[in-house]
C-alpha positions as CSV (number, residue, x, y, z in Angstrom):
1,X,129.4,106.3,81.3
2,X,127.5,106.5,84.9
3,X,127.6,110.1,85.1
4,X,129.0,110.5,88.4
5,X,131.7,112.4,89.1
6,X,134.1,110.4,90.8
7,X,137.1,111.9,93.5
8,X,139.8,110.8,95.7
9,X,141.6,112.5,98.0
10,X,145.2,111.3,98.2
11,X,148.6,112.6,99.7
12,X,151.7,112.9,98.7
13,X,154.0,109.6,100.1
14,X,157.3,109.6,101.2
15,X,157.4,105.9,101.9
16,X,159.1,103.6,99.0
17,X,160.2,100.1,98.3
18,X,159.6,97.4,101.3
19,X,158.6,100.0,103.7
20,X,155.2,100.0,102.2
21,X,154.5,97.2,104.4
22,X,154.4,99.1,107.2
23,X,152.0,101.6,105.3
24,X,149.8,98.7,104.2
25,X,149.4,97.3,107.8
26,X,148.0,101.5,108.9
27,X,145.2,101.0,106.6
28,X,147.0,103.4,103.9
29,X,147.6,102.1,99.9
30,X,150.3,103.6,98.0
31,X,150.1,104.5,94.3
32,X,151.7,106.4,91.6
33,X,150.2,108.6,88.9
34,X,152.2,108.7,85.4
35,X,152.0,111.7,83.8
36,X,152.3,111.9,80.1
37,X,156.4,111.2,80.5
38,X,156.8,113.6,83.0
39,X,158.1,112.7,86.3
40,X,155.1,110.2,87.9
41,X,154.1,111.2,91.4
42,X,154.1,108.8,94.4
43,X,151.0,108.6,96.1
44,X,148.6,107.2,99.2
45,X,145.5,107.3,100.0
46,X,142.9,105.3,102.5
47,X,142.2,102.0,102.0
48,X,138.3,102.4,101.8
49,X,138.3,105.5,100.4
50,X,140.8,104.2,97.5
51,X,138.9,101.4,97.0
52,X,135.2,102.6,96.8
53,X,136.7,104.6,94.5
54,X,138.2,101.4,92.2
55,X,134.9,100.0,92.9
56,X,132.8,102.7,91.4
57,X,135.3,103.7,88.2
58,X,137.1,100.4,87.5
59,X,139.2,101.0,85.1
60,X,137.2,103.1,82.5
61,X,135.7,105.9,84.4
62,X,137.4,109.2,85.1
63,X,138.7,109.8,88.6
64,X,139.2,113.0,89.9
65,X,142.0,113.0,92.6
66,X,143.0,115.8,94.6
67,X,146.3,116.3,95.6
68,X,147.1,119.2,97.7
69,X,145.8,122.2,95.9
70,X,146.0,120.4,92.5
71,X,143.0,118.5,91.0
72,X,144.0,115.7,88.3
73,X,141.8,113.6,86.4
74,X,143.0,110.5,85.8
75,X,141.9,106.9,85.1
76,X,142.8,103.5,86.6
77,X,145.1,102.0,85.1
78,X,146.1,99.0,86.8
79,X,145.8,97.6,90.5
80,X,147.4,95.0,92.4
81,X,145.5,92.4,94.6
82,X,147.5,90.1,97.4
83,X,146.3,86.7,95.9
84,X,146.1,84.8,99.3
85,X,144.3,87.7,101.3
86,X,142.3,89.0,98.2
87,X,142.5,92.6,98.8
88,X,144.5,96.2,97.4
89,X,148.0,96.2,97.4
90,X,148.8,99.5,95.0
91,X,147.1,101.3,92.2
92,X,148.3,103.0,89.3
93,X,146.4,106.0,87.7
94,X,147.4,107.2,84.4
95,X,146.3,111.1,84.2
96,X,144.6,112.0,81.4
97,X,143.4,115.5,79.5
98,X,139.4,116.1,78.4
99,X,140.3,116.6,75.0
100,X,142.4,113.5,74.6
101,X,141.2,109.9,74.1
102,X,141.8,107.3,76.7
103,X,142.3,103.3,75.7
104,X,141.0,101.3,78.5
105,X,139.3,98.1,78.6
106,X,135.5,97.6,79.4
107,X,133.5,94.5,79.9
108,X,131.1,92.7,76.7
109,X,127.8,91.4,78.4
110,X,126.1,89.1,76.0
111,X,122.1,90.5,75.8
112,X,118.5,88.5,75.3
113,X,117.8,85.1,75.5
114,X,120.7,82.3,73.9
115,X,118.4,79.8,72.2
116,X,121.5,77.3,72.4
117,X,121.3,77.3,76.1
118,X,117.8,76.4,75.8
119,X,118.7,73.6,73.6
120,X,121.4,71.9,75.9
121,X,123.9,73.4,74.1
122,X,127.4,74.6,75.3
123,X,128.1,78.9,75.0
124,X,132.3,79.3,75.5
125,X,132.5,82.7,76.2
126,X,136.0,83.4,74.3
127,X,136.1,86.9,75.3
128,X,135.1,89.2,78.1
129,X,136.8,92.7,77.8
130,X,137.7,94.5,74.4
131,X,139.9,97.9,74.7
132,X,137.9,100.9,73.5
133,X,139.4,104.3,72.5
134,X,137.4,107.2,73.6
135,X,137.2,110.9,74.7
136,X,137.0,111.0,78.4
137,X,133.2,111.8,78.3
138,X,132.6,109.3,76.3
139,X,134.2,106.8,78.2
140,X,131.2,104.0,78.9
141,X,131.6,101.5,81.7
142,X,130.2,98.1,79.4
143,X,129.2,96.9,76.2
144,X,126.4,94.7,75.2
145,X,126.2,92.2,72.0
146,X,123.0,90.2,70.8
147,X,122.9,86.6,72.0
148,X,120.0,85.9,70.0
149,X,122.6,84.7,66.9
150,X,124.0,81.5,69.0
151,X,121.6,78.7,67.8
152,X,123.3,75.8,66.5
153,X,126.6,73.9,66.7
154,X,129.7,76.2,65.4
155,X,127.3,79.5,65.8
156,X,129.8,82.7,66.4
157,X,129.5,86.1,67.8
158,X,132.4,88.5,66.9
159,X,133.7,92.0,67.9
160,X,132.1,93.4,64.9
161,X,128.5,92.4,66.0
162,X,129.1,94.6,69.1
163,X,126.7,97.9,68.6
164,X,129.2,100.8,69.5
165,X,128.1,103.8,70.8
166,X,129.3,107.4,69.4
167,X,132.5,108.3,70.1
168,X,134.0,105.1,71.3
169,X,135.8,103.1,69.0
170,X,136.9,99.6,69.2
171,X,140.6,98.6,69.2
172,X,140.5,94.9,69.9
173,X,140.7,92.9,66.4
174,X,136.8,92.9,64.9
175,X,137.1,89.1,63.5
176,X,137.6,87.7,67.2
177,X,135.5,85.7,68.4
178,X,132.9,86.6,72.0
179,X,131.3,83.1,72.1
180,X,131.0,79.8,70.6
181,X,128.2,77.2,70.7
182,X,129.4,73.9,70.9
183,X,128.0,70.2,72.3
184,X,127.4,69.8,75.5
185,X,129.9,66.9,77.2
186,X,127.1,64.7,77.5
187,X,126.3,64.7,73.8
188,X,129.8,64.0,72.8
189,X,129.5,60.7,75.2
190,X,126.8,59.5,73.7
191,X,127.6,60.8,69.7
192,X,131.0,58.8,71.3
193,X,129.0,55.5,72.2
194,X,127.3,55.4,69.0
195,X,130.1,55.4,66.9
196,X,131.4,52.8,68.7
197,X,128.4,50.7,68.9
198,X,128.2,51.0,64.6
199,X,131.8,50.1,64.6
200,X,131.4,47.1,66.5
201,X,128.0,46.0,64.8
202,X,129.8,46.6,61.2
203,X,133.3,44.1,62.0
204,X,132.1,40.6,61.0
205,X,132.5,37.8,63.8
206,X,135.1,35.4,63.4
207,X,133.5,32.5,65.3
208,X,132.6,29.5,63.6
209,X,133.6,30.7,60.1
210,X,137.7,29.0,59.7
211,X,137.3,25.6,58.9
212,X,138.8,23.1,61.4
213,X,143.0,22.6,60.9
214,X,144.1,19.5,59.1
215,X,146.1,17.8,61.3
216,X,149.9,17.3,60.3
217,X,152.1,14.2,61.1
């Protein structure tokens, strides 16, 4: 985890259902917070200020948010983005308690130098987030796995080679695959072209070896 303390200041929202357009347009984002099944609590706050705050939690990082004269931490839980103009549309924040771990999902950075790369060989990253289960304070905003492993062709790094820090456990399944070295595309064209060449060198011509037809009357 960073170690920042992270805070928004929102405001209740009496706006609901296409209306939020009109909200959206001011420069305000609405959003909800879901509260352990009680009744979830419709929200706005700033654009800027709502999304410095995404930028800097993401979605495994504590935020603090102040409503009124209440102060709840919570944790991003999901966020929607307009997909032709690329920016905030709503946020939803799941509140959570310190003593009570949080599932979220962090990003896996593969580490060190990949001595496939270095041999012209393809990495297929298969996976870029796991979900972790953790105490709030322990809540950490990446992992890292060694890279050093991916040598040769069919070359795997899974879940379990992920070092995991105390505290944080990993929920994703252990025997997935992160990466894969395979062959490049221009290795398979020419592995492709010799296999064909040997094919064609190893079928016997047929020229010259049927003996002329009789002729019939």
């Amino acid at each position: 985890m960073s170690g920042q303390d992270i805070s928004l200041l929102v405001a209740e929202r009496t706006v609901e259902g296409k209306a939020v357009k009109g909200l959206r347009k001011t420069g305000i984002i609405p959003a909800v917070i879901h509260d352990h099944g009680q009744e979830s609590k419709i929200i706005q706050a700033p654009y800027s200020d709502i999304w410095k705050a995404y930028q800097q939690a993401g979605k495994h990082h504590p935020v603090t948010l102040s409503l009124g004269s209440k102060k709840i931490m919570t944790i991003i839980k999901d966020i929607d983005i307009d997909p032709k103009k690329h920016e905030l549309r709503h946020v939803v924040f799941n509140a959570i308690k310190m003593d009570e771990k949080v599932e979220t999902e962090v990003p896996v950075h593969l580490v060190g130098e990949i001595p496939a790369e270095r041999a012209s060989l393809l990495v297929i990253r298969q996976l870029d987030h796991v979900v972790i289960e953790a105490l709030p304070k322990d809540l950490i905003d990446s992992l890292e796995v060694d890279a050093s492993k991916l040598v040769e062709i069919g070359d795997k790094i899974f879940v379990s080679d992920i070092v995991v820090p105390a505290g944080v456990t990993i929920l994703t399944e252990v025997e997935h695959p992160i990466a894969t070295v395979e062959e490049s595309k221009a290795q398979m064209s020419e592995e492709a072209a010799e296999e064909a060449s040997e094919e064609s060198a190893e079928v016997p011509s047929d020229h010259g070896s049927a003996e002329p037809a009789t002729p019939t009357e």
